[in-house]
N, C-alpha and C positions, 0 to 999 in steps of 0.2 A: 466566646460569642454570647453569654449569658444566657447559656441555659447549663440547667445541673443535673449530670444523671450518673448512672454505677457500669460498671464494664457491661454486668451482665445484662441489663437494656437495651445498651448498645449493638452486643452481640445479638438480641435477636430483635432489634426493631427491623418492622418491617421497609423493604426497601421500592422506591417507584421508581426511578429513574437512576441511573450507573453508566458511566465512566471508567472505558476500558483504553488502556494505553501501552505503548514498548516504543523506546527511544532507539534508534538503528546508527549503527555510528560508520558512516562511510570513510576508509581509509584507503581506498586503492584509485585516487584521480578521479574517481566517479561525485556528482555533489546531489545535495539538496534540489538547486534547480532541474538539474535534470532528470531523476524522477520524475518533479513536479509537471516536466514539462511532458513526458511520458504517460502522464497520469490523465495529461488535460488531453489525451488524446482518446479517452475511452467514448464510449457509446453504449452506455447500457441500456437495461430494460425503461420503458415508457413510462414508469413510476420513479425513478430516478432521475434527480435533475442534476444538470453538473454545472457547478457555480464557481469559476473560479478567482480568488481575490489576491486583488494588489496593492500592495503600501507605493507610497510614492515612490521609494527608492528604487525598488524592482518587488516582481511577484514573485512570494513566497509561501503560498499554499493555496490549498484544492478543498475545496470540501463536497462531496457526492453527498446531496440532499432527500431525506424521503420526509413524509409528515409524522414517524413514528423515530425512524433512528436520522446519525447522519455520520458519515466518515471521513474524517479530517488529517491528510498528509501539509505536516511545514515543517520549515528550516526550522528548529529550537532555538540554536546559537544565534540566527539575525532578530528571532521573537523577541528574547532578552535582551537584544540590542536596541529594542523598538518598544522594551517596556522601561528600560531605562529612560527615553525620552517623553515616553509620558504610557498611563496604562491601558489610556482607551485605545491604543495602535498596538499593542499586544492580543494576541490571541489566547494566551494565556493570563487572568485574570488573576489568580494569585500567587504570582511567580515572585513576589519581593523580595523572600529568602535564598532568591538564588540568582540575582541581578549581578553580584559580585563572584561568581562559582569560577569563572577564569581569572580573576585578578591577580590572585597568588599563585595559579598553577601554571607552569610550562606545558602546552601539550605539544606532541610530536604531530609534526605535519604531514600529507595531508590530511586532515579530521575534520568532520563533520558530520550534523546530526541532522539526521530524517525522524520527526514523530509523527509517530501513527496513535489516533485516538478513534472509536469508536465508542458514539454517545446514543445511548439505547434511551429514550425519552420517557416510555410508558408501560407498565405491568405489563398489558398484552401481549405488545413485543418481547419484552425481556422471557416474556412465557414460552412465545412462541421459538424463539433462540436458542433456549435452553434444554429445548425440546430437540434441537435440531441438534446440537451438538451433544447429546445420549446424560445429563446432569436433570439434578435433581430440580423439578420445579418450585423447589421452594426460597420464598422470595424474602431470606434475612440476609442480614449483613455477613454475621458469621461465615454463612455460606457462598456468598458471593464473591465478597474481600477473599479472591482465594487465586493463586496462582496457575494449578490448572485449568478454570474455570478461565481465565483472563485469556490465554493461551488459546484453548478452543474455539473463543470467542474472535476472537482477533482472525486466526487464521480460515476460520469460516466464512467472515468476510472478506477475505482477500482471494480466498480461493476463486470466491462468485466475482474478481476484480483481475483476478491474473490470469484465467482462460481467454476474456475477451483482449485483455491488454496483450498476450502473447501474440493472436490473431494480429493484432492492430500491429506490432513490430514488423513482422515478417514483411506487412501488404506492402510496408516502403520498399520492398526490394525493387529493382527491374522488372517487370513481365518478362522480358527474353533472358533475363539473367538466372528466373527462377525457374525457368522451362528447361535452360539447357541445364541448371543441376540436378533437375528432376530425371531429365532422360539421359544425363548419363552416371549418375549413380546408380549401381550396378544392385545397391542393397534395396535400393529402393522397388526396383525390377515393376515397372510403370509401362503401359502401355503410353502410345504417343496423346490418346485421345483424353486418357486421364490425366497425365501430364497437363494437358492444355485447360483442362478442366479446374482446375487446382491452381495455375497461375491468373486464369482467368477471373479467377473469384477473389484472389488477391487484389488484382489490380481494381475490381470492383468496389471492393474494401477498401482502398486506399483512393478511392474518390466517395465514396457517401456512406461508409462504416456496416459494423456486421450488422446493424439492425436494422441499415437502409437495405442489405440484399437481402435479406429477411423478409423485409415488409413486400420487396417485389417478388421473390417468387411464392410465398405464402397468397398472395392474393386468388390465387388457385387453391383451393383446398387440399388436393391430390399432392402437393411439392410443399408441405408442410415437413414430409419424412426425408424428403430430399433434401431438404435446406438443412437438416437435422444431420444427415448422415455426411454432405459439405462441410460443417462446422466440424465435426468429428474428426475431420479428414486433415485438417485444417491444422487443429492442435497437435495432432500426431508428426506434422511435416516439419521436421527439421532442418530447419533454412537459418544461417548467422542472421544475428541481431544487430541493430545501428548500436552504436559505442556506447550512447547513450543509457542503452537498457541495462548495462552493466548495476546501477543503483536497484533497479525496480530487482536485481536476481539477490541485488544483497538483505531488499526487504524480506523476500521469503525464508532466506537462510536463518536470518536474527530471528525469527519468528517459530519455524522449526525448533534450533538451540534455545531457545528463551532465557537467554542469557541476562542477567544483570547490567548493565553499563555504569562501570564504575571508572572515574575519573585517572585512579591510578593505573589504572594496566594502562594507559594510553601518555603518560608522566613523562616527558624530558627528563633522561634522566643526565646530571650535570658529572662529571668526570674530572676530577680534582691529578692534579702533577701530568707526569708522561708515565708513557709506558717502563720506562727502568724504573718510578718507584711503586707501581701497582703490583 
């Protein structure tokens, strides 16, 4: 790029702005879209804007917007198919070296890729983040370019993205479907009023989100702890998820393991003669 410097510059120049990423490779019928479509169902806090964009062919990514960070889930494998056609339809801007990454390889079906990127925009931030996940605030390369630090960071924000998105699952259930599992799971040991309590907030949720019943009973000062101690309640109830959420359970897992994704473990592998000569 024309500029000239030595490792150890590089290791400690200082850094503004970084790019945190983990490629999730979905293999069990769950895809891309349907995260995404998972994903466009959240409602966060009032500082968060949810943007979500579409290429002509169909829409392949989300990206949750603030003025300091932003967090961006898309298809990988359709990006590269859309930088192939030209690069301003890519989201990924300098993917050239990997426009060709399935040409030669057979992958075993079915495969697909979920990226998850968080783009931390300004010192302040990056400050404030680093603070939050217990690392050192210091803002070089060396120290950041680092795999635990990526890790922490990622799953930080997913944490503040997968409480509300769990809430958001469950609320498609039935109201009566959710009442009668609540009163007669026996583990659960519910009174009928609570019961009613808890579906009834679901189904609130699944007409104007956790922040529109928020906004209504906070408008009382007094039901501030209540609405607090609902949500709590909320996360705790385990109730089955639409088929769909099956992707959003494998982001957190890839995320946890912080696995590599590397092209071979997923290899068709070709199988020469029959069985009598193997």
């Amino acid at each position: 790029m024309g500029v000239e410097t030595n490792y150890e510059k590089l290791i400690n120049a200082e850094i503004s702005a970084i790019h945190y990423s983990k490629n999730i490779p979905l293999t069990d019928y769950s895809s891309s879209s349907m995260a995404i479509n998972e994903l466009a169902k959240l409602n966060l806090n009032k500082r968060l804007d949810l943007d979500r964009t579409s290429y002509r062919n169909e829409g392949h990514s989300i990206k949750l917007h603030a003025n300091s960070y932003e967090i961006t889930f898309y298809d990988k494998i359709k990006d590269l198919e859309q930088g192939k056609i030209s690069e301003k339809r890519a989201l990924e801007k300098d993917n050239v070296t990997q426009l060709d990454i399935f040409k030669h390889t057979q992958i075993k079906k079915p495969f697909e890729v979920l990226r998850m990127e968080v783009r931390l925009g300004n010192r302040q931030k990056l400050k404030q983040i680093l603070k939050k996940v217990n690392e050192p605030e210091k803002m070089t390369f060396g120290l950041l370019f680092n795999q635990e630090t990526s890790q922490k960071i990622l799953l930080h924000f997913w944490d503040m993205i997968s409480e509300k998105l769990y809430i958001s699952a469950i609320s498609e259930n039935d109201p009566e479907k959710v009442l009668e599992y609540l009163l007669n799971n026996p583990e659960k040991n519910l009174t009928p009023a609570k019961a009613l309590q808890i579906s009834g907030a679901l189904a609130v949720i699944n007409k104007i989100g956790v922040r529109g019943m928020r906004a209504i009973l906070e408008k009382q000062p007094q039901n501030k702890r209540t609405a607090q101690r609902i949500i709590k309640e909320l996360r705790e109830t385990e109730i089955a998820h639409n088929q769909s959420f099956r992707a959003i359970t494998n982001i957190e897992s890839c995320l946890k393991e912080f696995q590599p994704l590397r092209l071979k473990d997923f290899q068709e592998i070709k199988k020469y003669g029959n069985s009598k000569d193997s």
